[in-house]
C-alpha positions in Angstrom: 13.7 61.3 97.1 12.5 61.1 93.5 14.1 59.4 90.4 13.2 60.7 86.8 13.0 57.3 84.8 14.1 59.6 81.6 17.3 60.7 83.4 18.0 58.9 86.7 18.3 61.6 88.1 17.7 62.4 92.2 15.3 65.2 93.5 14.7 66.3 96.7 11.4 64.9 98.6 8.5 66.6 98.1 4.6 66.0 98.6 3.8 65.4 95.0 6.7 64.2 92.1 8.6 67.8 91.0 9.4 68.5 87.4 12.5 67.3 86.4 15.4 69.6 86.2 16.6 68.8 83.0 12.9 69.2 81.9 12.9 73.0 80.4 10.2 72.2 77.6 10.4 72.6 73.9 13.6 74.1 73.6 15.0 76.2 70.6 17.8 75.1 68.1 20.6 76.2 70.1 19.6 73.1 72.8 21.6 74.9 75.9 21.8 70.9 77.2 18.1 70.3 78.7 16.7 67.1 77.1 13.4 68.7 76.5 10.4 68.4 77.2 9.7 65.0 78.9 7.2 62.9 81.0 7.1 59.7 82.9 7.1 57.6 86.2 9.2 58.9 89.3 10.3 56.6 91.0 11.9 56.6 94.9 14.9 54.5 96.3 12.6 52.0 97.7 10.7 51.0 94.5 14.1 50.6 92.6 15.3 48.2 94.5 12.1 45.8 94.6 12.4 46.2 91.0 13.9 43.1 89.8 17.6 43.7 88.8 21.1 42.8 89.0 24.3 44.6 88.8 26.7 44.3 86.1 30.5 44.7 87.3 33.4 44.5 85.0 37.6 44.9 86.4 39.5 46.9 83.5 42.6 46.1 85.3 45.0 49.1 86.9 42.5 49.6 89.0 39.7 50.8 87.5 35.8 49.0 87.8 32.8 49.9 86.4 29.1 48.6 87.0 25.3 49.1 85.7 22.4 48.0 86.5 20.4 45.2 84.1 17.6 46.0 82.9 19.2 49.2 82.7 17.4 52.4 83.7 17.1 55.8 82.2 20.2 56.6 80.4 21.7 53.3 81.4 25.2 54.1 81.8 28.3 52.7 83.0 29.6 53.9 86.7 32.6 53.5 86.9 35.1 53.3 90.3 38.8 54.6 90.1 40.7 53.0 93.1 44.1 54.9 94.1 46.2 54.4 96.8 44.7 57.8 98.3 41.4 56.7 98.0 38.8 55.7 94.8 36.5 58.1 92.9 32.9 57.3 92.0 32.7 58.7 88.1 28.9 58.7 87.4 27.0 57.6 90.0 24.2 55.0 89.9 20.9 56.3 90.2 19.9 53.8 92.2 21.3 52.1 95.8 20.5 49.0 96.9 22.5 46.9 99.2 24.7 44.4 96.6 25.7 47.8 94.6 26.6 49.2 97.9 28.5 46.7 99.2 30.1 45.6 95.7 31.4 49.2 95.9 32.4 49.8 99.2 34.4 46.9 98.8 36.4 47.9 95.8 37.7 50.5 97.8 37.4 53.6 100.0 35.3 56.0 97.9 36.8 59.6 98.5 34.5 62.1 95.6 31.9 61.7 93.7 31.9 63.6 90.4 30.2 63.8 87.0 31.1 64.0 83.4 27.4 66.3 82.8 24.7 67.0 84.2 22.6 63.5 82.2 24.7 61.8 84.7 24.6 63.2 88.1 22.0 59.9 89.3 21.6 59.3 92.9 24.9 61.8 93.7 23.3 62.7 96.9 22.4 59.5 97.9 25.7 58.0 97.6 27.3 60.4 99.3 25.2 60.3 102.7 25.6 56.5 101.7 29.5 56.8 101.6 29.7 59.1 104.7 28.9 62.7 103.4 31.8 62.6 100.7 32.0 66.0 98.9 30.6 65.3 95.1 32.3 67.6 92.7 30.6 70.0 89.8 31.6 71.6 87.6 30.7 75.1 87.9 29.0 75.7 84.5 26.8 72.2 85.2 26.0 74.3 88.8 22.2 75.5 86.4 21.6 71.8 86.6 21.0 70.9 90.0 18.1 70.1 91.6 18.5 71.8 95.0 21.7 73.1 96.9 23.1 70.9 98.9 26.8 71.2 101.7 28.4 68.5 100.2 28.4 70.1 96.0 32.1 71.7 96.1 32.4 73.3 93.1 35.2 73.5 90.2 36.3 75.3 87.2 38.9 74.3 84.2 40.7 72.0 86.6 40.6 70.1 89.8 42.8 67.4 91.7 40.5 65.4 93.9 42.7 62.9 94.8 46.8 63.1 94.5 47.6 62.3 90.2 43.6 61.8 89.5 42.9 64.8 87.0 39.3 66.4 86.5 39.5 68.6 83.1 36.6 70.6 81.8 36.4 70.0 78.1 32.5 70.7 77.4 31.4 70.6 73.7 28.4 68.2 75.0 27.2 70.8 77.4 29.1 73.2 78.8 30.6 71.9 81.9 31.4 68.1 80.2 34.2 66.8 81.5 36.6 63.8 81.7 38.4 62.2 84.8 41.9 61.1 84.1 43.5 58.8 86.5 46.5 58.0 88.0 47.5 55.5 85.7 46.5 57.0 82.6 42.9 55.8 81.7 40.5 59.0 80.5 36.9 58.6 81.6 35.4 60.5 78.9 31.4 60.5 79.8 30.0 61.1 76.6 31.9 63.9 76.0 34.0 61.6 73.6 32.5 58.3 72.7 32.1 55.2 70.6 31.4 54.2 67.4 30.7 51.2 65.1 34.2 50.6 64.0 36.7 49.5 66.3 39.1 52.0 67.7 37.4 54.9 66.7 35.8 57.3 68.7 33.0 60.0 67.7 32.0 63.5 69.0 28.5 64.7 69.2 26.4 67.8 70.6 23.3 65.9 70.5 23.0 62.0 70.8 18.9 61.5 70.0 19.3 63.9 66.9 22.8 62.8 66.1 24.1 66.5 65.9 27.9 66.9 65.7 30.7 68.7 67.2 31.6 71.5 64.9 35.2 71.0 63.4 36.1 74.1 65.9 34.9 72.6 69.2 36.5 69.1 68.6 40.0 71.1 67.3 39.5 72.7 71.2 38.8 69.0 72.8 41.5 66.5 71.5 44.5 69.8 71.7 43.3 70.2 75.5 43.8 66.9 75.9 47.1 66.6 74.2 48.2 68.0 77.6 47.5 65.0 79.4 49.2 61.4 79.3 46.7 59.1 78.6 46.5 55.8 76.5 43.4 53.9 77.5 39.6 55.9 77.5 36.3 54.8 78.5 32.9 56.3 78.0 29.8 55.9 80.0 27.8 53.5 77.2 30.9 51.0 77.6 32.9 51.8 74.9 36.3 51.0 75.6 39.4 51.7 73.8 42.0 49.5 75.5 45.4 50.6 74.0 46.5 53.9 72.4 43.6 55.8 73.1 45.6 59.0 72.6 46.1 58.0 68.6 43.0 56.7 68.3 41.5 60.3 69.7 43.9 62.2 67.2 43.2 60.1 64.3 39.1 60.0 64.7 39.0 64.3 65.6 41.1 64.4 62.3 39.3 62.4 60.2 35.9 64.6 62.4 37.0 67.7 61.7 37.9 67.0 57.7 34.6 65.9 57.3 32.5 68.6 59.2 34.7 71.2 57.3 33.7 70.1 53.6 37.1 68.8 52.7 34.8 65.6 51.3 31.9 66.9 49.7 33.1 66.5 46.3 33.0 62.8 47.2 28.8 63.7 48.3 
């Protein structure tokens, strides 16, 4: 298998190192969710794991875990691990496998899914599943573009899917269009970077586009947080580590607000 080192993410063995599949060239204003044009080193399982590294693991309580890998590579996320009593979910997968990330999982609990918030973060999904026992790993449908090959274990969803009894997969997009966010059991939103961090503490931001710092439109964000109003929720976490521990659903409503005022010119007389 090949690794982009831009992405992380897995393609299927070939003679000579493909092109990536998020790699669509110069792309026009519109940016339908490719990262452009990009080059680098590929990488395989093997090489990752001589690399030197360690694996980061922290315990957000109520069962939920997440890890990374230091010094990170490509993106750099956070995976993260929901444990239920029907089973655990791998949100995010590493893009790598080694034997310590393995076992640190495994032992966390019996994975049941894989599944991504986008397409920047479907890593090693393959991998882990043949690694895990050929677990199905869910995608959305409109992230289906994004894939590097087809493969028996994608099982595909829409708007909404239920992978596991109370743990919630929701389609929100506004990143690209098949973002999503997990919602467990318990009531913890892993948001991708479909919502994410900021500077200021308990506050979160919406963006299109992360290198250029683009913006939700006041429209799309309106769409996000009132989707979500449907769901119980009240701690969120996003793959770059931001965490907002307590009263994530206020903090949502209060940031969007604050978002959507701004985007719509209610402050440029302050400008």
């Amino acid at each position: 298998m090949w690794i982009c080192d831009r992405c992380g993410i897995e393609h299927p063995a070939t003679p000579e190192p493909p092109r990536c599949v998020l790699d669509r060239g110069e792309v026009g204003i519109e940016e339908a969710g490719d990262l452009g044009a990009h080059t680098g080193r590929w990488w395989t399982h093997e090489e990752l794991i001589s690399a030197p590294h360690k694996t980061l693991h922290r315990d957000h309580g109520r069962g939920l875990h997440s890890i990374k890998r230091e010094p990170h590579f490509a993106i750099g996320h956070w995976s993260f691990i929901a444990v239920t009593p029907a089973g655990a979910l791998l949100w995010d997968p590493p893009s790598w496998l080694d034997t310590e990330v393995l076992d640190l999982v495994r032992g966390l609990g019996d994975v049941a899914a894989i599944a991504t918030s986008h397409p920047h973060m479907f890593g090693a999904q393959l991998g882990w599943s043949r690694a895990l026992g050929g677990i199905p790993v869910l995608v959305n449908e409109r992230n289906r573009e994004w894939l590097p090959a087809p493969d028996p274990a994608f099982e595909f969803w829409d708007e909404h899917a239920e992978p596991l009894p109370g743990l919630e997969l929701v389609r929100l997009g506004g990143h690209m269009r098949g973002s999503a966010v997990a919602r467990t059991p318990d009531g913890s939103i892993l948001a991708g970077d479909t919502i994410t961090g900021g500077l200021a503490p308990d506050w979160v931001s919406f963006q299109r586009n992360f290198p250029k710092h683009i913006p939700m439109s006041a429209a799309v964000v309106r769409r996000i947080v009132d989707r979500l109003d449907d769901f119980s929720y009240d701690r969120l976490y996003t793959l770059g580590g931001d965490t907002i521990d307590r009263d994530a659903r206020a903090v949502v409503r209060r940031s969007a607000e604050t978002h959507i005022r701004w985007v719509s010119g209610d402050f440029d007389h302050l400008t």
